[in-house]
C-alpha positions as CSV (number, residue, x, y, z in Angstrom):
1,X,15.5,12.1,-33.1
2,X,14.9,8.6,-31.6
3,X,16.3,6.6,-28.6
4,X,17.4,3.2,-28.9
5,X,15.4,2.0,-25.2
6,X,17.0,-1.8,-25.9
7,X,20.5,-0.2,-24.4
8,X,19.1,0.1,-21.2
9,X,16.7,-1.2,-18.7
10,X,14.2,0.1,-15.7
11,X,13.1,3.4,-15.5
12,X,15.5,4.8,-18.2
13,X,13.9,2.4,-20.5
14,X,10.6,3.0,-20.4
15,X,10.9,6.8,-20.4
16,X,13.1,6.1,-23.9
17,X,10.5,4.6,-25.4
18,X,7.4,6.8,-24.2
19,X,9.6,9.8,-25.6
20,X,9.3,7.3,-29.0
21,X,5.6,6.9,-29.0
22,X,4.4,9.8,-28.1
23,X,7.0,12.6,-29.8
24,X,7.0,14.4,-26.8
25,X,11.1,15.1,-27.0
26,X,10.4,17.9,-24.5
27,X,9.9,15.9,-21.9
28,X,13.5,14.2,-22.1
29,X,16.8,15.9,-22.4
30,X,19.0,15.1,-25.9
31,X,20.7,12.2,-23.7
32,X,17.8,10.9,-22.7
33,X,17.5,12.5,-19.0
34,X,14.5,13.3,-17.2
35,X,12.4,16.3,-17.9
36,X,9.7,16.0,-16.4
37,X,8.5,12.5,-18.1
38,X,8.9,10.7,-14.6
39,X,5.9,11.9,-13.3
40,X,3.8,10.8,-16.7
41,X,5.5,7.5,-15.9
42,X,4.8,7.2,-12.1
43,X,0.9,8.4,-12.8
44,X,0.8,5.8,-15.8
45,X,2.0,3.2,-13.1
46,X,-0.1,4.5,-10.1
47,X,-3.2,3.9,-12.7
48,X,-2.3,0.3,-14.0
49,X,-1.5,-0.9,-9.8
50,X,-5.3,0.9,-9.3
51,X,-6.4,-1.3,-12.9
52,X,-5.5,-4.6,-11.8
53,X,-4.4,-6.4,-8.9
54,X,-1.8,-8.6,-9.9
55,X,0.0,-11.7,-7.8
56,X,3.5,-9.3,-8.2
57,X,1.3,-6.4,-5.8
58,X,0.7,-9.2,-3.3
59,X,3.6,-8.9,-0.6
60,X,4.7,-9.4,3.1
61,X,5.6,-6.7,4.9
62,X,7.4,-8.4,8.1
63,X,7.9,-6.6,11.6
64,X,9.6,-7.7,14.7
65,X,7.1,-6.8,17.2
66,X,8.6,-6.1,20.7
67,X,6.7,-7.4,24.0
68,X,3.9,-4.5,24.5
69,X,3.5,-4.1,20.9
70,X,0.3,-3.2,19.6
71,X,-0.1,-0.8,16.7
72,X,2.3,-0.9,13.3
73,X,2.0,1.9,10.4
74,X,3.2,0.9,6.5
75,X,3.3,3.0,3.4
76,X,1.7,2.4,0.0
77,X,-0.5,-0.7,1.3
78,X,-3.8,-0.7,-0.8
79,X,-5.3,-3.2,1.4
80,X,-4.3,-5.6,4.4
81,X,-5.7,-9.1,3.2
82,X,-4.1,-11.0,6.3
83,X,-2.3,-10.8,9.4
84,X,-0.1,-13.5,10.9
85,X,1.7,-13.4,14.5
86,X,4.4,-16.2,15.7
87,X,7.2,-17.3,17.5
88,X,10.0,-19.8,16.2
89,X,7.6,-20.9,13.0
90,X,4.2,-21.3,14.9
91,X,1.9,-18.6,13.0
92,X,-1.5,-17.9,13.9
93,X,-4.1,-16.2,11.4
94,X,-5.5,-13.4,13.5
95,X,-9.1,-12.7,12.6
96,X,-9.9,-9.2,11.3
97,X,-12.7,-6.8,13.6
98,X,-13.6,-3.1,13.1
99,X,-11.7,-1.1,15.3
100,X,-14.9,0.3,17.0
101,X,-15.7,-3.8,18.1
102,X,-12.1,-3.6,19.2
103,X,-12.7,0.1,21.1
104,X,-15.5,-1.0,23.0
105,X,-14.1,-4.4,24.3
106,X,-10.9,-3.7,25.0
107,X,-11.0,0.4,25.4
108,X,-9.9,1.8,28.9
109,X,-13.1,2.5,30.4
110,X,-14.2,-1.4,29.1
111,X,-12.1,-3.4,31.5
112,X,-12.8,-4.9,34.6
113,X,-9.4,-3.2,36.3
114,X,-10.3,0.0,35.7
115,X,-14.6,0.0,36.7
116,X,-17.6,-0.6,35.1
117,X,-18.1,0.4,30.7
118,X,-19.6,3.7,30.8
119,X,-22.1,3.5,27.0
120,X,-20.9,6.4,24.7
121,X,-17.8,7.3,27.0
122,X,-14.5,5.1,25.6
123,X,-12.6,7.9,24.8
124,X,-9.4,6.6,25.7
125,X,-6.7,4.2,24.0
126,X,-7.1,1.0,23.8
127,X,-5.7,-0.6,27.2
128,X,-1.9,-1.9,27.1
129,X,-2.0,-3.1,30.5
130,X,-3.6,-6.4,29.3
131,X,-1.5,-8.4,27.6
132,X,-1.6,-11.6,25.8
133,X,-1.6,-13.5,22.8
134,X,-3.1,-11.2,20.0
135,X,-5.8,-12.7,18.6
136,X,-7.5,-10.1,16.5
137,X,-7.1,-7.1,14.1
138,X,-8.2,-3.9,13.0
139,X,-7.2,-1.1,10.6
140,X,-7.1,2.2,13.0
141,X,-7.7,5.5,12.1
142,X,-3.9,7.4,12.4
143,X,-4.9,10.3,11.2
144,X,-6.0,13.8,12.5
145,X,-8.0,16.4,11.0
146,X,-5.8,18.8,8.6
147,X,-6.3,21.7,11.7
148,X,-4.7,19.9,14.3
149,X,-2.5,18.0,11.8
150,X,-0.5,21.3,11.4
151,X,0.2,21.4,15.1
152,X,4.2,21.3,15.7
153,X,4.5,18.0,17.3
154,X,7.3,16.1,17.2
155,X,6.6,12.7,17.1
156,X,3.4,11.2,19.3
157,X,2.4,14.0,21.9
158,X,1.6,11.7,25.1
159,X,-0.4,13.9,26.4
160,X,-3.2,12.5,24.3
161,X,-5.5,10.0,25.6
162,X,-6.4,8.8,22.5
163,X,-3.7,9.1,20.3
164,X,-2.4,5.1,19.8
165,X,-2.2,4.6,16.2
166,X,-1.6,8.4,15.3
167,X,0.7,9.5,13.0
168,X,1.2,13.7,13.3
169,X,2.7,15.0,9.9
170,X,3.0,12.8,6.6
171,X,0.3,10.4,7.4
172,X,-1.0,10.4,3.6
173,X,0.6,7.4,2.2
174,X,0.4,5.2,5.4
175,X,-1.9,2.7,7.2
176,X,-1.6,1.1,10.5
177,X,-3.0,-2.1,12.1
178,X,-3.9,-2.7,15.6
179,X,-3.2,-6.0,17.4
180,X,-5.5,-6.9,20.1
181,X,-4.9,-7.3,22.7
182,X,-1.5,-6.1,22.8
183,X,1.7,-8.7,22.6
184,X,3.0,-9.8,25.4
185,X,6.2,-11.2,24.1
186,X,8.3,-10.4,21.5
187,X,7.1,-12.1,18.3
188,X,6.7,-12.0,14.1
189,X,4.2,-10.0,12.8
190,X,3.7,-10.7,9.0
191,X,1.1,-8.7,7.0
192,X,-0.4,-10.1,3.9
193,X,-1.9,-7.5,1.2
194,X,-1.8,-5.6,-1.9
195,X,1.0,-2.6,-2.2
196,X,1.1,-0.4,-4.6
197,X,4.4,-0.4,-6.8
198,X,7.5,1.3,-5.8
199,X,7.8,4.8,-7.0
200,X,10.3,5.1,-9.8
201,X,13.0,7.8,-9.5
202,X,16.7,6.6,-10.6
203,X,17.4,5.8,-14.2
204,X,18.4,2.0,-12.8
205,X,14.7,1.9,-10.7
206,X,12.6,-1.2,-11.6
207,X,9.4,-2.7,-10.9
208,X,7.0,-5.1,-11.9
209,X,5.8,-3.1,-14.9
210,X,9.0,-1.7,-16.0
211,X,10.4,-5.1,-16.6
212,X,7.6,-7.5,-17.5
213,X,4.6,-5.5,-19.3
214,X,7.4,-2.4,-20.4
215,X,5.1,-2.3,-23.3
216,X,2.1,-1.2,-21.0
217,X,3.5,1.2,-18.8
218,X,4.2,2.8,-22.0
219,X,1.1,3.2,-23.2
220,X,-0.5,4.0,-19.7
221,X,2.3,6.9,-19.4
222,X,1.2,8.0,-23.4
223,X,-2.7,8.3,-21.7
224,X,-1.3,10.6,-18.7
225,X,0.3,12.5,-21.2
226,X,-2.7,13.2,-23.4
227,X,-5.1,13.6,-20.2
228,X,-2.8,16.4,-19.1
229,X,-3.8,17.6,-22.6
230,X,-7.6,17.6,-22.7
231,X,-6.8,15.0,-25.7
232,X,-10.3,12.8,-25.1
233,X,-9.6,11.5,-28.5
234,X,-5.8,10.3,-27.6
235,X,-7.0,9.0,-24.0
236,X,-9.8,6.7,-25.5
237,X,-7.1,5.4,-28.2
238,X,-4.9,4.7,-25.4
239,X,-7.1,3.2,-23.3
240,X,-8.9,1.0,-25.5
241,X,-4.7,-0.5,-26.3
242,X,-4.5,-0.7,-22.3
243,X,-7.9,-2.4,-21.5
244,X,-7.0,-5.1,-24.6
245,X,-3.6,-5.9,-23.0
246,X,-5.2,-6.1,-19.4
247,X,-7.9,-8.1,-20.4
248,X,-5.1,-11.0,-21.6
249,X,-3.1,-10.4,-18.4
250,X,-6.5,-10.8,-16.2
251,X,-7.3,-14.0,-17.8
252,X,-3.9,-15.1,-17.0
253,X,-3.9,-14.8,-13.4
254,X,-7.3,-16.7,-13.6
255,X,-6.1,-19.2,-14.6
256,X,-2.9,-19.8,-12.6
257,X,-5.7,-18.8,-9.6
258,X,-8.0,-22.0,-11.0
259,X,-5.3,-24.5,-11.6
260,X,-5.3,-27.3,-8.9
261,X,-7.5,-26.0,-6.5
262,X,-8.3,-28.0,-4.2
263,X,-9.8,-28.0,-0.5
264,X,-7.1,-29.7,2.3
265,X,-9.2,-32.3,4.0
266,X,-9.0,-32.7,7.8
């Protein structure tokens, strides 16, 4: 028995024709349903995001930051490439410091209003009390250890004195950034970087893969299948097909990346 993917699109698609290549009919229903291909699929996509960072992983993700804003948390960001703040189309490029250059300037026990710095003793959030214009950014840590991550809280437990940033619960998939110092206006946050693709659930799902390198995410999810099989043989086969199609894809982007490149002159 074969599927004819062509009839349908996204998700459905893709999970017709893996079914196809690699025989395994047990992992689809007679109509074609999930069972249990989906997760071949999503690893098989989840691997090719990791593979190559295409132009499609490079988004926005766009926040309305309320005056006294300071810290924002995002799921399935690989990395933050750039952080933009503004009001009414006047952006500003803030410029990117480690969150301990960040601690130690602008902790609690750092600023003028509240004594002297005390070396090796900012152990509290970063102040909100000063507010401006943010001018810098940091990645923060919003995590706590699996122990205390078990802890019943329901949302931030105030309590804390250093607990801006932290996320208590499902943390796993999420980074925040800090903005220093903290707004003191309402204004548009817009973070720059590479996201991971959207996970694929519903029949009708799409994403970058599903609909313009099908092809590949088939053959990705055909290299889950035989890892999950101690196949060593059927994962080299597979990935030599991957790395040949990558390889064309890469030299694509470099040269829409090269094309008419030139530096803006002042």
């Amino acid at each position: 028995m074969n599927f004819n993917p062509s009839t349908t699109s996204g998700l459905r698609k893709v999970r017709l024709a893996t079914a196809n290549s690699s025989g395994r009919m047990d992992l689809v229903t007679a109509a074609g349903a999930d069972n249990g291909m989906n997760w071949f699929i999503n690893a098989g996509q989840r691997m090719l995001d990791d593979m190559l960072g295409i132009n499609k992983a490079t988004n926005k993700y766009i926040v309305e930051m309320p005056a006294g804003g300071q810290v924002i948390s995002m799921n399935h960001c690989k990395a933050v490439q750039e952080v933009w703040t503004g009001v009414e189309g006047a952006y500003n490029r803030l410029i990117k410091r480690s969150s301990k250059e960040l601690r130690e300037t602008y902790g609690d026990n750092s600023v003028t209003l509240l004594g002297s710095p005390v070396p090796g003793n900012i152990n509290i959030a970063y102040d909100r009390s000063i507010c401006g214009s943010p001018s810098y950014y940091a990645l923060l840590i919003n995590a706590l250890t699996p122990e205390q991550n078990k802890f019943p809280f329901t949302g931030k437990n105030t309590s804390h004195k250093d607990a801006i940033g932290l996320i208590y619960g499902d943390h796993y998939t999420s980074i925040s950034v800090l903005l220093v110092p903290a707004t003191d206006t309402a204004l548009t946050v817009t973070i720059v970087g590479q996201f991971y693709s959207p996970d694929l659930v519903n029949d009708i799902d799409k994403s970058f893969w599903t609909e313009v390198y099908p092809h590949l995410l088939v053959e990705a999810t055909c290299y889950q299948i035989e890892s999950s099989l101690r196949n060593s043989e059927g994962m080299k086969d597979k990935m030599i097909a991957i790395n040949m199609q990558l390889a064309g894809i890469d030299k694509q982007m470099a040269l829409e990346e090269s094309v008419d490149i030139t530096a803006l002159e002042g």
